[in-house]
Structures are given as structure tokens and as C-alpha cells.
C-alpha positions as CSV (number, residue, x, y, z in Angstrom):
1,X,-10.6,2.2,7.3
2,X,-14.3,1.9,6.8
3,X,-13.6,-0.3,3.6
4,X,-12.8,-3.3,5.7
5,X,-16.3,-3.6,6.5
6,X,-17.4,-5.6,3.0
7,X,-14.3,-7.3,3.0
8,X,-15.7,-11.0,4.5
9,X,-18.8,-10.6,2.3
10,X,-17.0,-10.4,-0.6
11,X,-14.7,-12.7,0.0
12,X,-18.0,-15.3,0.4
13,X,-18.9,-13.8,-2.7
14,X,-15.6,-14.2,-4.4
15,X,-15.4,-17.9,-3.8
16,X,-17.9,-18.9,-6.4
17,X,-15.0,-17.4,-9.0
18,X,-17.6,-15.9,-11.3
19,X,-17.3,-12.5,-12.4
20,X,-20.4,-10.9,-11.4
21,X,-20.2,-8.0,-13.0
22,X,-17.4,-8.0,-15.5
23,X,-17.8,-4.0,-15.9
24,X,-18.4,-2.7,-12.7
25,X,-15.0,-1.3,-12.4
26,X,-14.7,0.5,-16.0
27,X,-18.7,1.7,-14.7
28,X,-17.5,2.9,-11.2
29,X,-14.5,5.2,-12.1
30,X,-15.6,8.0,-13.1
31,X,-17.7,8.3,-9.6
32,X,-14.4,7.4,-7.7
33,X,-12.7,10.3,-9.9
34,X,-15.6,13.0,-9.0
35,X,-15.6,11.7,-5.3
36,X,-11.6,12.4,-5.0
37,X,-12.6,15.9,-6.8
38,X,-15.0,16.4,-4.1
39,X,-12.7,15.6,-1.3
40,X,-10.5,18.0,-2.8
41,X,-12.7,21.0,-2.4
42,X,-13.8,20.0,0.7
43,X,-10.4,20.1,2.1
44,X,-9.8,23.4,0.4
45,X,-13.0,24.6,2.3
46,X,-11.5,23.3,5.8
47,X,-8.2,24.2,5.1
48,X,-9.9,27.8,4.7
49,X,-11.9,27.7,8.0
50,X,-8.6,27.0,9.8
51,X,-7.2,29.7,8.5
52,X,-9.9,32.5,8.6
53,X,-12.0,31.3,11.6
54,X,-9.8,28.3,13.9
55,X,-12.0,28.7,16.8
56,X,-15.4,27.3,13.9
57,X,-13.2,24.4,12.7
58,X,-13.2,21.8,15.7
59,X,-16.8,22.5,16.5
60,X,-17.8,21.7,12.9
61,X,-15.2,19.3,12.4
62,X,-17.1,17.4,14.8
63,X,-20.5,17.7,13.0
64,X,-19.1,16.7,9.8
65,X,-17.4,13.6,11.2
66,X,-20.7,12.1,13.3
67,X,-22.7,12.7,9.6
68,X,-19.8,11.1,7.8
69,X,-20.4,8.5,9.7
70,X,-24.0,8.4,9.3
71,X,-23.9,9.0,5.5
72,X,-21.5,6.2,5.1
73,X,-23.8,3.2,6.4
74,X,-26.8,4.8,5.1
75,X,-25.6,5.3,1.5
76,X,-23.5,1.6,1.1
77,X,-26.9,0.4,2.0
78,X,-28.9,2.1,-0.8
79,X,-25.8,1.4,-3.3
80,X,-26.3,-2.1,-2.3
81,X,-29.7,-2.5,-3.6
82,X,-28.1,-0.5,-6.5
83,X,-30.6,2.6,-5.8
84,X,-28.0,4.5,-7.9
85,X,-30.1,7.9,-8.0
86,X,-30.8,8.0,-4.1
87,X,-27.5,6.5,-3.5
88,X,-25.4,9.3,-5.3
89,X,-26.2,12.5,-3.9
90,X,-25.5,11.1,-0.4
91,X,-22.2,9.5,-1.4
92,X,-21.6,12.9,-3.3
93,X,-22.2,14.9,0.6
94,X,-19.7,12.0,2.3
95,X,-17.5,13.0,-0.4
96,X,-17.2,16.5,0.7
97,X,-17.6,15.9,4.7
98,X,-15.1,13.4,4.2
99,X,-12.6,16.4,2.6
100,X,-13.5,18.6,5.4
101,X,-12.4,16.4,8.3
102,X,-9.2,15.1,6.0
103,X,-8.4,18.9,6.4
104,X,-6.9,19.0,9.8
105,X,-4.2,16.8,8.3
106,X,-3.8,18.5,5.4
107,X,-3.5,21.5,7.2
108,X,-0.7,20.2,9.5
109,X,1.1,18.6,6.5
110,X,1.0,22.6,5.0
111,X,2.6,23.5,8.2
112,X,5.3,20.7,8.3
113,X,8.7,21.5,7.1
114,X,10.0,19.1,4.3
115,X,6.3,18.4,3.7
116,X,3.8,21.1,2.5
117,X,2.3,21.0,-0.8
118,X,5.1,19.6,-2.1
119,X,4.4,16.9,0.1
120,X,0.5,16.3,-0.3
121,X,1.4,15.8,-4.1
122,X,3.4,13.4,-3.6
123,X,0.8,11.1,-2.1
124,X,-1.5,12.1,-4.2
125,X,0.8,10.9,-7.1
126,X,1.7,8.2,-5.5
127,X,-2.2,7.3,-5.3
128,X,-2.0,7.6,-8.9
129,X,0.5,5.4,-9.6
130,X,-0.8,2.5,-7.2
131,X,-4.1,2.6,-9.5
132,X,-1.8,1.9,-12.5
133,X,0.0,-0.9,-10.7
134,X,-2.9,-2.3,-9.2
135,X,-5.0,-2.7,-12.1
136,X,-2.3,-4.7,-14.0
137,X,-1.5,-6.8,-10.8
138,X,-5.0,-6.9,-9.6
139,X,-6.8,-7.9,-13.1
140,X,-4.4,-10.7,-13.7
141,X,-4.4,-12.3,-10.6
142,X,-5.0,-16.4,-10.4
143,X,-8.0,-17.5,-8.1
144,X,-5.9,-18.7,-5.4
145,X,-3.6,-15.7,-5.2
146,X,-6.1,-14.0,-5.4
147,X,-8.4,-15.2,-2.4
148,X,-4.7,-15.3,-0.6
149,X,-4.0,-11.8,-1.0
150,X,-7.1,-11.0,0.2
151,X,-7.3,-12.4,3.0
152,X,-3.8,-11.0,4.2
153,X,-4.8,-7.4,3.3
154,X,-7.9,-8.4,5.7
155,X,-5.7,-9.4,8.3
156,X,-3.5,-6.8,8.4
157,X,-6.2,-3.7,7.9
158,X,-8.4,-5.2,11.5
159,X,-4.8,-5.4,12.9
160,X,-3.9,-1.6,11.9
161,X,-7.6,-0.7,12.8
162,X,-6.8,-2.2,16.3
163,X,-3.6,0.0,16.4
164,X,-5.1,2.7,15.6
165,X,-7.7,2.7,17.9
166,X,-5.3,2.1,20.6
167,X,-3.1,4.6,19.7
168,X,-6.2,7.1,20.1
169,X,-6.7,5.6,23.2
170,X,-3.2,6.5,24.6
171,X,-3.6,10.5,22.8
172,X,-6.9,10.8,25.1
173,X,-4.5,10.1,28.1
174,X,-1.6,12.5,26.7
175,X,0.7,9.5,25.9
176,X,1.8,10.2,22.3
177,X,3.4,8.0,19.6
178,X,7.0,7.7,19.6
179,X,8.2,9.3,16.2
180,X,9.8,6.1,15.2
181,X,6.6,4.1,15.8
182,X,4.6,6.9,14.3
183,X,6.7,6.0,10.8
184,X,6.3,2.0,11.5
185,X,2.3,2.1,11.7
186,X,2.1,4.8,8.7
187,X,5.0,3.0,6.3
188,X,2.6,-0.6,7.1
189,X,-0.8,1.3,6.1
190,X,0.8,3.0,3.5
191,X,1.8,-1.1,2.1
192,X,-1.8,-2.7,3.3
193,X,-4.2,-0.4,1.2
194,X,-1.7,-0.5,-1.9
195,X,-2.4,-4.0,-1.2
196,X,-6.0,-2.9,-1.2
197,X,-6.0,-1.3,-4.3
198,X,-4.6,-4.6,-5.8
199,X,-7.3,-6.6,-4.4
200,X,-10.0,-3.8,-5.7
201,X,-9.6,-5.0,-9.4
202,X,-9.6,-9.1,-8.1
203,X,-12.7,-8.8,-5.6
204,X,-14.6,-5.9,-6.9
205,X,-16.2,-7.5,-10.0
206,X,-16.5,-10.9,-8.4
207,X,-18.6,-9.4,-5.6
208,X,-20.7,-6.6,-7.6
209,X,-23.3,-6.5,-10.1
210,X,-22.5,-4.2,-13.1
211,X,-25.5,-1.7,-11.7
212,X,-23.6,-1.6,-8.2
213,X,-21.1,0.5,-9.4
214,X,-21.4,3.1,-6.8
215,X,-20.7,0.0,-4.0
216,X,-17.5,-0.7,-5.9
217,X,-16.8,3.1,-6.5
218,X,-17.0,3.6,-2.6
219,X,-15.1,0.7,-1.6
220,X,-12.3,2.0,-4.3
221,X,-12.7,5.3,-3.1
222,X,-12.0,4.7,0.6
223,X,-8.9,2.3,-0.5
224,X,-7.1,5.8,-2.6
225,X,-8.2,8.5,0.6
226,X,-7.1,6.0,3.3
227,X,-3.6,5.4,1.2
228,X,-3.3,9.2,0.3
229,X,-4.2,9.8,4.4
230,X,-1.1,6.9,5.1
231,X,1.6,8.3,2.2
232,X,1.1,11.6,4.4
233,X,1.4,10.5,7.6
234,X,4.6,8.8,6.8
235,X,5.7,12.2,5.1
236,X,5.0,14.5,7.9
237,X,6.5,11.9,10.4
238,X,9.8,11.6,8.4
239,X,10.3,15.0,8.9
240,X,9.2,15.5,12.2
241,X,12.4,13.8,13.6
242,X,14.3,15.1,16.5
């Protein structure tokens, strides 16, 4: 959910109506598609760590999330000032960190019935076909839908944050999520970051500079692994049912 975090400065940004950087998108995919490629192995990696040694995995699971974390604020800052050679190989290491934590669900969607890798590419296809939505919708939005949608998608990602957070807060306690509620929360994040990927192709190149591509390519990446993350929760709680 980290994306949220540019969201009010590009909307300031946005209301000028300018295209800042006209390209930035075309310039930023192909460092959102080796980011996603990234992830991938670095799931593969975790997914192999549970496997072969479980008792590594939450020690090191911990590790990688704190310099996830770290990496994240440090390297949007760099791509900010469009330090594109310092700001890669750090976004290229969040990359994989961020596939080695994303492995603990991956591993649990493996090990759902009804789900497994059947189910894990389904949301990765259905990733795939939000991007081809959302670039039609999203690069043919008017100004004031534009700035509208927006601001909902804002809304409604702090609002899921703030469930989310709570509903870690209850898990520390051993309260857990009702199944039903599990699939209410998951089904609304799996609709606020399509929205998101909608509002990419509107906001991104009225808040970026061409040479900031690697701020746009994180903020798209982060919209596609926070969807994929919500297509299979929803899976693995349909299915997990009484």
C-alpha cells in the first residue's frame, strides 16, 4: 500500500493539467516488467526456503521486510531527483525483497485447495488484463474525471490501509477475520488498485518528468503487486469457507 504515499503530491501536481512528461509511461514499462520479473524469482527463492529450511524463513522474512522498507523511501527519493543510475539497482534489490516476503502468501495460496497455481495465475492474469483496461480508460480520461477518480481511489486506499492495520491489530491479540469479512476487505482492494491502475495512466505523466521514469515505474509497480497480493487473497478466502 506504500503507493498511496505520492498520491496528494501528485494530485497538487495534476491540477495544473499539463502533461509533464508525455512519455514517462511508454519510458517506465519496461522497468515495471523487469521489477514484476524480479518479484517472481524472489518468491521462487522464498517459496524454496519454506520448503527446504521453514525454521530460516521467518527469521529472514523479517530482515528482508525492515530493508524493504528502507530501500523503498530511500530509492523513491533518489528516483525523484531522477538519479536513474543510483536509483535502479536499489529499486532492482526492493524488487527481489519485495518477492521474498510476498512468498508466505504465495506459499499458502500453493497449499489452499481450489487455489494453488492455478490460482496465482489467475491474478497474475488478471493483473494483466487490468493494464489493458486501464490504459484505454486511464489515457482517455477528461480532467475532471480524472482528478475525481483520483481522489476516490485516495479515499478508499487510507480507508483499507486503516483496515488493514486494524485487522493486524486484532491477529496480534489472536482475534481473526471472519471468512466473510476476510472476502469483503480483499474483493474492495482487489476494486481500489484496479482503480489505481486507471489513475496510473491519468496522474503519472501529469506528475513526472520524462527522466523520472523509475518514480512512475515504482508507483505502477506497487499498484500491479498490491492488486496481484488482493486478487489472491480473495482467491484463497473463497475457498477457505466452512
Amino acid at each position: 500500500m506504500s503507493n498511496t504515499s505520492n498520491f496528494r503530491e501528485a494530485m497538487r501536481e495534476a491540477r495544473s493539467h499539463a502533461l509533464v512528461g508525455p512519455n514517462v509511461i511508454a519510458n517506465a514499462l519496461p522497468y515495471v516488467g523487469g521489477g514484476l520479473v524480479l518479484t517472481a524469482l524472489g518468491t521462487y527463492g522464498g517459496v524454496g526456503i519454506i520448503h527446504t529450511h521453514p525454521e530460516l524463513f521467518m527469521p529472514t522474512f523479517w530482515v528482508a521486510l525492515i530493508a524493504e522498507l528502507v530501500l523503498f523511501f530511500v530509492a523513491s527519493g533518489i528516483a525523484q531527483k531522477a538519479n536513474n543510475s543510483l536509483a535502479l539497482p536499489l529499486l532492482a534489490t526492493y524488487s527481489l525483497l519485495s518477492g521474498y516476503t510476498l512468498s508466505c502468501l504465495v506459499y499458502l495460496a500453493l497449499g489452499t485447495k481450489g487455489v494453488g497455481i492455478g490460482g496465482i495465475a489467475i491474478a497474475a492474469f488478471g493483473c494483466g488484463l487490468t493494464f489493458i483496461f486501464a490504459r484505454q480508460i486511464g489515457s482517455n480520461l477528461s480532467e475532471q474525471d480524472g482528478m475525481a477518480l483520483t481522489k476516490t481511489v485516495q479515499l478508499g486506499v487510507i480507508a483499507l490501509v486503516v483496515v488493514l492495520l486494524g485487522q493486524l491489530l486484532l491477529t496480534v491479540f489472536g482475534i481473526y477475520t471472519p471468512t466473510w469479512l476476510e472476502v469483503g476487505i480483499s474483493g474492495i482492494g482487489v476494486f481500489l488498485f484496479a482503480g489505481a491502475a486507471v489513475v496510473d495512466f491519468y496522474i503519472l505523466p501529469r506528475s513526472y518528468r520524462n527522466d523520472q521514469y523509475l518514480s512512475a515505474a515504482l508507483s505502477m509497480y506497487l499498484t500491479y503487486i498490491n492488486l496481484f497480493i488482493f486478487i489472491l487473497r480473495l482467491l484463497i478466502a473463497l475457498n477457505s469457507r466452512d
